[in-house]
Backbone as a printed PyTorch tensor [residue, N CA C, xyz], in Angstrom:
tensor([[[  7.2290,  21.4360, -25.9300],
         [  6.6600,  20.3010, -26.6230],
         [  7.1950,  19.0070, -26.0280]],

        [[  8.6380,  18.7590, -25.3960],
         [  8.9610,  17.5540, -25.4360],
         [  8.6700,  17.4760, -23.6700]],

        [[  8.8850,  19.0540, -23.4250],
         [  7.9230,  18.5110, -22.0740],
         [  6.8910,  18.3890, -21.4870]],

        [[  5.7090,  18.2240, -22.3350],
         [  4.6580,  17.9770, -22.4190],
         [  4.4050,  16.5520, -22.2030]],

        [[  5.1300,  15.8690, -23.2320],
         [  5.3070,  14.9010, -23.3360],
         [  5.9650,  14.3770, -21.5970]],

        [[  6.7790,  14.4580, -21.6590],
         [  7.2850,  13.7890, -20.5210],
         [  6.4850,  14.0980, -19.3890]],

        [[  5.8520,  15.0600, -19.0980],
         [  4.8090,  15.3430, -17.9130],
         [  3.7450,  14.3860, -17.9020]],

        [[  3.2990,  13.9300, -19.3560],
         [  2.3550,  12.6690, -19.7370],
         [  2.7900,  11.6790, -19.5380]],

        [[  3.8610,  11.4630, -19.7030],
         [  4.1170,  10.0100, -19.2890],
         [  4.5070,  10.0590, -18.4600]],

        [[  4.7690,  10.2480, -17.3910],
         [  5.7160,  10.7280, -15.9980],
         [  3.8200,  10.3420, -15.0660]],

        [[  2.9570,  10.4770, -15.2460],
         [  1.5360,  10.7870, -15.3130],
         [  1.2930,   9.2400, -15.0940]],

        [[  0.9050,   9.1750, -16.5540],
         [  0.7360,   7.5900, -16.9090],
         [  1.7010,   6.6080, -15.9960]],

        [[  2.5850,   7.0400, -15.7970],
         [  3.3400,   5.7660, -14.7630],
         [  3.8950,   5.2440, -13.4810]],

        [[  3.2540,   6.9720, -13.1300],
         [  2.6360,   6.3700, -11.7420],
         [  1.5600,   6.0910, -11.5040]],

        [[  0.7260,   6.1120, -12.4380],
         [ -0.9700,   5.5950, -12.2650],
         [ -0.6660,   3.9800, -12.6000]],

        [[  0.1200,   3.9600, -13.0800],
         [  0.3880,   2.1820, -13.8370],
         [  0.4560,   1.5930, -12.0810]],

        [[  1.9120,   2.4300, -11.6230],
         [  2.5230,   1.9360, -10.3790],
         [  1.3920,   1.5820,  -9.1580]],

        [[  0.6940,   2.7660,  -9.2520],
         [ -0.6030,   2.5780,  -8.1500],
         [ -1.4720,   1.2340,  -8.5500]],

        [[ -1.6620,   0.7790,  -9.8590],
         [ -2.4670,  -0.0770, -10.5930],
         [ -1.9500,  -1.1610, -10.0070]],

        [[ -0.5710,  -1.6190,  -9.9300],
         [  0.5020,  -2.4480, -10.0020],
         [  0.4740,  -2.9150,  -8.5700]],

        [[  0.3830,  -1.8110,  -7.5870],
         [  0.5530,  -2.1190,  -6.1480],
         [ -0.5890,  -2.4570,  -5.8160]],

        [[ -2.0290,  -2.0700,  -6.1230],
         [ -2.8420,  -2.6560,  -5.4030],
         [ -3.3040,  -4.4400,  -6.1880]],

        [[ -2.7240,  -4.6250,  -7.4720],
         [ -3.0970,  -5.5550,  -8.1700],
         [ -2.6560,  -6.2660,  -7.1290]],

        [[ -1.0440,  -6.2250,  -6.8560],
         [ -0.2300,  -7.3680,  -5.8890],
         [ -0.8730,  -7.5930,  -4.6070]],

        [[ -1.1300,  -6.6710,  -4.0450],
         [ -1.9590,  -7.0130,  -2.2560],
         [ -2.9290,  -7.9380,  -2.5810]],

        [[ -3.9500,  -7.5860,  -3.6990],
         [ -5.1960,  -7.8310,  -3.5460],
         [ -4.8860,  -9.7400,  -4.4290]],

        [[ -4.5100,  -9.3130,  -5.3970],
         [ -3.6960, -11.2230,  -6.1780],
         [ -2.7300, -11.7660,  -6.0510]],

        [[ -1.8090, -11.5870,  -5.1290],
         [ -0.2690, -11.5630,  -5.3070],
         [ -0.0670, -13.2070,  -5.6050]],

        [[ -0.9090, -14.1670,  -6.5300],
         [ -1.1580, -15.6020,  -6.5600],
         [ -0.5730, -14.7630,  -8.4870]],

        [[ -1.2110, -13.7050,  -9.1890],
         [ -0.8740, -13.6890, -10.4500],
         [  0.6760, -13.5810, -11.0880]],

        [[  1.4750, -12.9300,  -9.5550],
         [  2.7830, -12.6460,  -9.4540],
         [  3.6670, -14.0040, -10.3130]],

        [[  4.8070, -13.1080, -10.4610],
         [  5.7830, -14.0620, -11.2180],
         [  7.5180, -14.0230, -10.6290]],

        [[  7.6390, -14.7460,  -9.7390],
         [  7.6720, -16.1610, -10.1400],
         [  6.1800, -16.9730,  -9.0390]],

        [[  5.4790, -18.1830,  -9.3020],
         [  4.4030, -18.7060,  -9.0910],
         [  4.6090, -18.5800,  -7.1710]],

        [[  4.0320, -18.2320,  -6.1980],
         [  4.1090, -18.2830,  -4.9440],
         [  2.8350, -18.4450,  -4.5580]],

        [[  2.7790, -19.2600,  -3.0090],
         [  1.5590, -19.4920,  -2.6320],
         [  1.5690, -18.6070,  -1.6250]],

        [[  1.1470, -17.3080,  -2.0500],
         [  0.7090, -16.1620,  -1.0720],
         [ -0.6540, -15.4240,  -0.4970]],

        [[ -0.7640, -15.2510,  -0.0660],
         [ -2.1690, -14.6370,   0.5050],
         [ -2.1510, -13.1670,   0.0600]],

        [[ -4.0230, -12.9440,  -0.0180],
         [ -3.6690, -11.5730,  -0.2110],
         [ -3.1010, -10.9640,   0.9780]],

        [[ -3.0100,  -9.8220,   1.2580],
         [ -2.6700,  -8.8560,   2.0490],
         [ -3.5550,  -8.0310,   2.7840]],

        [[ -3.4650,  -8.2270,   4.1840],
         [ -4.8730,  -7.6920,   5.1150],
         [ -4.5760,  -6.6360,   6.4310]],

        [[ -5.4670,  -5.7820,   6.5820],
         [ -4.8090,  -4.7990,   7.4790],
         [ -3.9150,  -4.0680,   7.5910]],

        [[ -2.7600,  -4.1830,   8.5810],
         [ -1.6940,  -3.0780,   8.7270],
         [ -0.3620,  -3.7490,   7.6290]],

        [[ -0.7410,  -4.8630,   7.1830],
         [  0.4560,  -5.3990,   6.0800],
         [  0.1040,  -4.6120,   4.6510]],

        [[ -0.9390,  -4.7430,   4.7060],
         [ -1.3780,  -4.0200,   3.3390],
         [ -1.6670,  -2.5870,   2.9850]],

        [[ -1.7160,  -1.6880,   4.3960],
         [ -1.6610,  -0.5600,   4.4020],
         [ -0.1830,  -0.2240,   3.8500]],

        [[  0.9320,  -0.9430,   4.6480],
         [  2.1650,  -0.9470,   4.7550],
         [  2.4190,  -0.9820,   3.1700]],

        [[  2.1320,  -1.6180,   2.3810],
         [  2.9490,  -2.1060,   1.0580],
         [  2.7430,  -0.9040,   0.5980]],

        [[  0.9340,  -0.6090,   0.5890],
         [  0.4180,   0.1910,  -0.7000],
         [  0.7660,   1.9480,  -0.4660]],

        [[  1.2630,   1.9700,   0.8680],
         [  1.6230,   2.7890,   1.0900],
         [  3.4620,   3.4320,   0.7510]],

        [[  3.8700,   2.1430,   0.4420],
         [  5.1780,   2.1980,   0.0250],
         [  6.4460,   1.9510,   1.5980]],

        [[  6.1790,   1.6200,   2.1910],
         [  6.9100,   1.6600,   2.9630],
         [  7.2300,  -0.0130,   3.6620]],

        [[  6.9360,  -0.4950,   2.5960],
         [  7.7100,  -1.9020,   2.8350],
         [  7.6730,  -2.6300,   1.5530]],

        [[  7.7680,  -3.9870,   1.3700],
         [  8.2270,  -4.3650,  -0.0390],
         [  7.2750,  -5.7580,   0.3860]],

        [[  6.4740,  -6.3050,  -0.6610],
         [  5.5790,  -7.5250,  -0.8180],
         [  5.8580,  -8.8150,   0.1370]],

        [[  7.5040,  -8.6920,  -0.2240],
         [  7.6970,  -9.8800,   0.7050],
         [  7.7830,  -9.7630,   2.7610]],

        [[  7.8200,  -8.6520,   2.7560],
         [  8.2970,  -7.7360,   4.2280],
         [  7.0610,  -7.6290,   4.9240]],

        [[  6.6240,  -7.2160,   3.7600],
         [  4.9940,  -6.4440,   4.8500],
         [  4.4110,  -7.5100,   5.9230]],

        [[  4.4600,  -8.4720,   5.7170],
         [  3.2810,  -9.4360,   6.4740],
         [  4.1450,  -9.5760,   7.3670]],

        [[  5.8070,  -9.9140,   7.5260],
         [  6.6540,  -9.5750,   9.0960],
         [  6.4840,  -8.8500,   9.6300]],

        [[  6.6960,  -7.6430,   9.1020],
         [  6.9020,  -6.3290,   9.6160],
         [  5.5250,  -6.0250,  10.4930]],

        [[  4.0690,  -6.5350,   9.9830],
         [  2.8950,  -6.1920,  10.4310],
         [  3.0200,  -6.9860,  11.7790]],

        [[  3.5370,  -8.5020,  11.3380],
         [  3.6220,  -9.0460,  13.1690],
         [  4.6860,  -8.8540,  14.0690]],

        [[  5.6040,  -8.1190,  14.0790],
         [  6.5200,  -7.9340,  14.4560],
         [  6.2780,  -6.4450,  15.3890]],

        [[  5.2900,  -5.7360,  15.2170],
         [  4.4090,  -4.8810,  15.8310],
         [  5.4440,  -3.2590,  15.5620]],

        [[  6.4830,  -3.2290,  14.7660],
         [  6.9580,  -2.3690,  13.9620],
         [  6.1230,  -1.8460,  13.2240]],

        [[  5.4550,  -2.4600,  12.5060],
         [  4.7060,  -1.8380,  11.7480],
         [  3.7290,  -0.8880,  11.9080]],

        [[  2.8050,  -0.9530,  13.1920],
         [  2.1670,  -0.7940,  13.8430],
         [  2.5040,   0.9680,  14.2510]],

        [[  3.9090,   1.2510,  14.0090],
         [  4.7590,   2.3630,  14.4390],
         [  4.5070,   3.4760,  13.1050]],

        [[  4.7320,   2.5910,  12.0120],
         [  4.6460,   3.1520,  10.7840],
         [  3.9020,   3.5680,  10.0720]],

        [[  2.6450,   3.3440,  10.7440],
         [  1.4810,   4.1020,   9.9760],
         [  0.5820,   4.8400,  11.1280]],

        [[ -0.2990,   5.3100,  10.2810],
         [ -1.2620,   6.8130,  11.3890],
         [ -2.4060,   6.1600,  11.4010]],

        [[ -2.4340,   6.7670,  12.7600],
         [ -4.0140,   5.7230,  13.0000],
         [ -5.0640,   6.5120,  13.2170]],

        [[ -6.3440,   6.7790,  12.5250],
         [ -6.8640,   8.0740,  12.5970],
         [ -7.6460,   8.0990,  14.0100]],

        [[ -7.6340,   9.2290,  14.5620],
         [ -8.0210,   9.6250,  16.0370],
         [ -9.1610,  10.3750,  15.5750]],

        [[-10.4000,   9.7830,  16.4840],
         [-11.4040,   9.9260,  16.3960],
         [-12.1300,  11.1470,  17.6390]],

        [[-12.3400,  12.1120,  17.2390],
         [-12.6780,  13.6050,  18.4180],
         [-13.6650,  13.0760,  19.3720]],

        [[-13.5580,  13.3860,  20.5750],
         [-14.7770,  12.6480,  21.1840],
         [-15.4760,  14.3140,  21.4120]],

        [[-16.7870,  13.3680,  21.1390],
         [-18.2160,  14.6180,  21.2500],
         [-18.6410,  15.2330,  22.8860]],

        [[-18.8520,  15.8860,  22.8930],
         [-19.4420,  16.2320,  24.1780],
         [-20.9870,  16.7700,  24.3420]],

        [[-21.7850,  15.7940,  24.8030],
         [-23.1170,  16.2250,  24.9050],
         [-23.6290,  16.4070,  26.1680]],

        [[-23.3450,  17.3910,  25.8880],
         [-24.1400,  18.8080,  26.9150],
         [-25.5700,  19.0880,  26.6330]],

        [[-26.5060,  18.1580,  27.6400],
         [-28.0040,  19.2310,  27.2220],
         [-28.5280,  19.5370,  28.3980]]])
């Protein structure tokens, strides 16, 4: 019974967290304390929402071409047409 409970909320708060991280990329102007920030675009924002950097980091880290290291870049099969 009480771990039922805790599996539910354990649930609920990382769905909050996911809620939370993309709120910040996408408004990070609603944030507190008041900052004049931009949203978050490309490999900075992959970076945050992915967890592997922190709001204020990501947008260095993306030009700093580190970042660039840290995420997967999907590889696309090349076709072969044979007729």
């Amino acid at each position: 019974m009480i771990v039922d409970r805790l599996v539910g909320h354990e649930i609920k708060s990382i769905m909050q967290s996911e809620r939370d991280r993309l709120r910040n990329a996408d408004h990070p102007e609603l944030m507190r304390p008041k900052n004049n920030r931009k949203p978050l675009k490309g490999v900075s924002r992959v970076l945050y929402l992915e967890g592997k950097a922190k709001l204020n980091k990501a947008e260095e880290l993306a030009n700093s071409g580190l970042g660039l290291s840290r995420i997967k870049v999907p590889v696309e099969k090349e076709k072969d047409n044979e007729t």
